[in-house]
N, C-alpha and C positions, 0 to 999 in steps of 0.2 A: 345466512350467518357465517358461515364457512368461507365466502366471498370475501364480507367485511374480513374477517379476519384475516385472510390473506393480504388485503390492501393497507391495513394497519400494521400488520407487521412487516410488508414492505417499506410501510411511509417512515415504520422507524428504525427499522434494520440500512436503511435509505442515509437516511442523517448521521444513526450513529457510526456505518461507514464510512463515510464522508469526512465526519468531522474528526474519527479518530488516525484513519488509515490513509487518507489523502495529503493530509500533512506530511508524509513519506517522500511524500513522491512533488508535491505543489511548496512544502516548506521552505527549501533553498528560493525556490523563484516567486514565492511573497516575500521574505526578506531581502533577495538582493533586489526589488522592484518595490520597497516602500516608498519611493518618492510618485509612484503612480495612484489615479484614479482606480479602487478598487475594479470597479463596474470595466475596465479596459481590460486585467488580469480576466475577470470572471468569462470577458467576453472570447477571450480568446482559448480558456482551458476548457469553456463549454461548447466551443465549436470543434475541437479533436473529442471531448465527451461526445458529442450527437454523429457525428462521422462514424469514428467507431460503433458505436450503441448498432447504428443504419446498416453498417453493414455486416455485423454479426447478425443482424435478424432479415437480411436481405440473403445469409451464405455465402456469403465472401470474408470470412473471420480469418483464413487462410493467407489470407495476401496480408494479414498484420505480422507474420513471419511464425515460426515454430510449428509446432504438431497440432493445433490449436484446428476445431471442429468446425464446420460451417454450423456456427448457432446462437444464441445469444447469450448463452456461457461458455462461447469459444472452447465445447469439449469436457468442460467440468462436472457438470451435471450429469452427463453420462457415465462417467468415471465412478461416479458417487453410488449412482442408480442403475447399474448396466441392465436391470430386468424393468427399469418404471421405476416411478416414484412408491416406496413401500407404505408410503402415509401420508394417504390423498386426501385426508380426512386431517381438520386442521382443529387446532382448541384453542383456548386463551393461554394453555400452556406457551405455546409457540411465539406470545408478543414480549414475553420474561427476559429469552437473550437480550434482543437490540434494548431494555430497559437497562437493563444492569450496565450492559454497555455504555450507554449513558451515561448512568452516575461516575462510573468509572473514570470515562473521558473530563468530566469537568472537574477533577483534580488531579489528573496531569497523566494519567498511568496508560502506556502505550500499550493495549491490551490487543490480540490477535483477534480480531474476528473472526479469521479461518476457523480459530480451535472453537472460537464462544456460539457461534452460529450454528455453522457446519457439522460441529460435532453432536448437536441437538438432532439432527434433521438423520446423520448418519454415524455412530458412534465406531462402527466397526473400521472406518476410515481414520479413526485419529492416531492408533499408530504408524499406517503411513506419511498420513499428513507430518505430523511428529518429527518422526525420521527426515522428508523432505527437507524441512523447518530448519532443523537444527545444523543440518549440513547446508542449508543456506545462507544461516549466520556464517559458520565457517570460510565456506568461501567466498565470500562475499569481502569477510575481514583481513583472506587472505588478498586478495586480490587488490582490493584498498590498500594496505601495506606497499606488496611490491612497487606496486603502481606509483604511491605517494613518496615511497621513497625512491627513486629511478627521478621521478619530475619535479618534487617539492623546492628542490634547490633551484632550481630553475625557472619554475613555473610560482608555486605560492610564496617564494622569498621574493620574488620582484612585483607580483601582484602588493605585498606587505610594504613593501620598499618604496612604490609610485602608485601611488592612488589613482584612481581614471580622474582624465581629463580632454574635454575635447579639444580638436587639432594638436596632439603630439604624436601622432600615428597610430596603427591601427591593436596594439600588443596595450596603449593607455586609453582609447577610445571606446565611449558609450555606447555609441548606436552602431558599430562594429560588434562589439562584445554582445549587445542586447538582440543583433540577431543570432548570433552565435545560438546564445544559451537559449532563447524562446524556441529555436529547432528542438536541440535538446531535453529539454523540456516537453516539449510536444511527442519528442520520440518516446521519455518516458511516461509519461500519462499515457499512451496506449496501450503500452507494455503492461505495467497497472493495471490498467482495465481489463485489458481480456484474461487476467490473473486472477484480478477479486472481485469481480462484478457478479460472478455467480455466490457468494456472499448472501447478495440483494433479491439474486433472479431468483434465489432456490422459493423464495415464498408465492410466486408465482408459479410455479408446478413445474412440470416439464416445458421447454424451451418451444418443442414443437409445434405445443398446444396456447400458446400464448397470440391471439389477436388484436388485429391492429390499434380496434381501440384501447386494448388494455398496455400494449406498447408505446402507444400517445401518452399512455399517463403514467407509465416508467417516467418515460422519455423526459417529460414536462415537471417530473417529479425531482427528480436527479438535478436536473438544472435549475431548477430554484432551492432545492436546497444547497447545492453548489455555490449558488448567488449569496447565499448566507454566510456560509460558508469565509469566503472572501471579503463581506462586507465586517467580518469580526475581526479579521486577519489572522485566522487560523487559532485561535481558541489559545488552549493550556498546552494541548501536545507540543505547541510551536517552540515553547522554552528549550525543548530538547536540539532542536536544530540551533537557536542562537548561541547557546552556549558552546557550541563549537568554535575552533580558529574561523577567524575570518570568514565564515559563511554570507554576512552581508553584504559580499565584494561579487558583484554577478560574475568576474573571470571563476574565483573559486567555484560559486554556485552549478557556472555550468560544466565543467569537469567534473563535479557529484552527480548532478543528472545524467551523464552520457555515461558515465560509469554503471551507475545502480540502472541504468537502460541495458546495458550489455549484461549484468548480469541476470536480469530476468529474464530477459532474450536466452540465454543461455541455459535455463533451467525448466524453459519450454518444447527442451526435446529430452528424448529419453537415453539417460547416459550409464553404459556400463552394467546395466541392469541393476545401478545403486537407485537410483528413483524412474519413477514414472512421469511423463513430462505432462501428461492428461491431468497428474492428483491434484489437487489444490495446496497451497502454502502458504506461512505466512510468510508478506512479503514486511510485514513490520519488522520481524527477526533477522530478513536481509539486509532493512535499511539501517539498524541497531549493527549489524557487523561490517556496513561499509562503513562508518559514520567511526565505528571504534576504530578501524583499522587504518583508515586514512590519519585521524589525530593520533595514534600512536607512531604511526611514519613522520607526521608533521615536527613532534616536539624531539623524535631524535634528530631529524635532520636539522632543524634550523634552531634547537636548543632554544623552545619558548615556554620554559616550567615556569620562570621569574612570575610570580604575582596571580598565578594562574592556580585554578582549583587542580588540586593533586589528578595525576592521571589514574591511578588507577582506582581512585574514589568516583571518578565521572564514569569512565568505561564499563566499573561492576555496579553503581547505580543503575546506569539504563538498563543495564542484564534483570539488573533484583526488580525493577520494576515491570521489564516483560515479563520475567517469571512469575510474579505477583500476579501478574493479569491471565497467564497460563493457567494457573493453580485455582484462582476464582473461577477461570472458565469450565477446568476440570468438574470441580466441584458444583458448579450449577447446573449440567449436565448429567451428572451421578444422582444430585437431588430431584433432577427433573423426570426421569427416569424411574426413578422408585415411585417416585408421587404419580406417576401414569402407569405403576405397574409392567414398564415394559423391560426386556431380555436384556440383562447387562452383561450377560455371556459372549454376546458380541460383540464385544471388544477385545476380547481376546481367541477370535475367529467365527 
């Protein structure tokens, strides 16, 4: 029973992963790639998906760059559990998160899995995570900023200016650009991965203990729900990417992917002794502060308020509705907790 339960609440902590938190990271490059066959996208994000996957559970998760663990939650799981898994013993309790997640997701609300999952499995972790989190927004928005305003004039005024077209050189060109940004892209779907895959992996136990036929049917799992995934073209969360400037231009697109890849890259090592680069985050609160940060650079530099939804109604929308999904998550964690009877002292040590 305990088995089952673990494989059901992977198969849906699996999707509702996927379908909320990948859109992060895969959204610019299903929109600026909608004139492709889904099944092309799916094949190429599910080949860095099985690479990665192989070689975290091969121990080489180290060569994906950062502080990151030889394991199949690239170090996270140990972080959570430095003595073992405290609760090896599994209930129906545990299949509640990835549901709610769910509902969640299919009306638009960019909710953290870090906090809705994670925090089930190990409560005493969520003010870290927390702290991590919210200094990710941060800099992430900061960085987006500088960044956008330094290149915007440059870079997204002529992107807006000259639409791609092929043979007019390589600055208006497709299949220039398309390999550009599919790198990019590639670089950040790993980064992703070895971030929030422990997400997934935690309902499979500890990393160590996990064999290979139960890693076949991760493995097989993830990639077809992936395949889904991409056959919908990214669900409800995806409105949040289009409604940004010109994200359907794959130059824009891959400029937000190499970016929100450098910044996860960057917050896999441990800095300052402000976070720890092992704790888990969400990476949805970094995507919400690259994504503000760069449109707020954009509409100062090249003055695009005319006709456009108010800036600071779009920017604290996405906030109110990560927090939304924060505060749910809190909350079903507190409830779930009481309803098992177990120590909610640890959460605050």
């Amino acid at each position: 029973m305990e088995f089952a339960i673990a494989l059901i609440g992977f198969s849906l902590a699996a999707y509702a992963v996927v379908g909320n938190d990948c859109i992060q990271t895969l959204g610019t490059f299903l929109s600026s790639n909608n004139h492709r066959p889904w099944w092309q996208l799916w094949l190429f994000a599910g080949s860095i998906m099985a690479i990665t996957l192989i070689m975290g559970y091969m121990g080489l998760g180290s060569y994906l760059g950062g502080a990151a663990a030889d394991d199949l939650t690239f170090g996270k799981f140990t972080k959570l559990f430095p003595e073992g898994n405290p609760f090896p013993t599994l209930s129906w309790w545990y299949v509640l998160p990835p549901l709610v997640l769910l509902a969640i997701t299919r009306i638009g609300i960019p909710v953290s899995t870090t906090f809705l999952v994670l925090s089930f499995f190990s409560i005493k972790s969520l003010p870290s995570m927390l702290t991590k989190s919210l200094g990710g927004y941060g800099v992430a928005f900061l960085f987006a900023l500088v960044m956008y305003l330094v290149l915007s004039k440059v870079t997204e005024s002529y992107f807006l200016r000259n639409p791609l077209a092929e043979g007019k050189g390589p600055m208006r060109s497709r299949r220039f650009w398309s390999i550009l940004q599919w790198i990019s892209t590639g670089f950040l779907w790993s980064q992703w991965l070895t971030q929030d895959l422990v997400n997934i992996m935690v309902y499979l136990g500890s990393p160590t203990e996990v064999g290979p036929g139960t890693f076949a049917f991760a493995l097989v799992t993830l990639l077809l729900l992936l395949g889904l995934i991409f056959y919908q073209r990214g669900g409800r969360i995806q409105d949040i990417v289009l409604a940004k400037t010109n994200t359907t231009d794959i130059r824009s697109a891959t400029f937000i992917d190499f970016f929100y890849a450098l910044t996860l890259l960057f917050f896999k090592y441990d800095s300052l002794g402000i976070w720890d680069g092992g704790i888990p985050m969400s990476t949805t609160w970094v995507f919400l502060g690259m994504l503000a940060g760069r449109e707020v650079a954009m509409r100062l530099q090249l003055k695009l308020n005319e006709g456009r939804q108010n800036l600071a109604v779009m920017v604290f929308m996405d906030l109110g509705k990560a927090t939304i999904g924060l505060v749910i998550s809190i909350l079903l964690v507190v409830l779930l907790y009481f309803a098992e009877g177990r120590d909610l002292t640890l959460l605050f040590g």
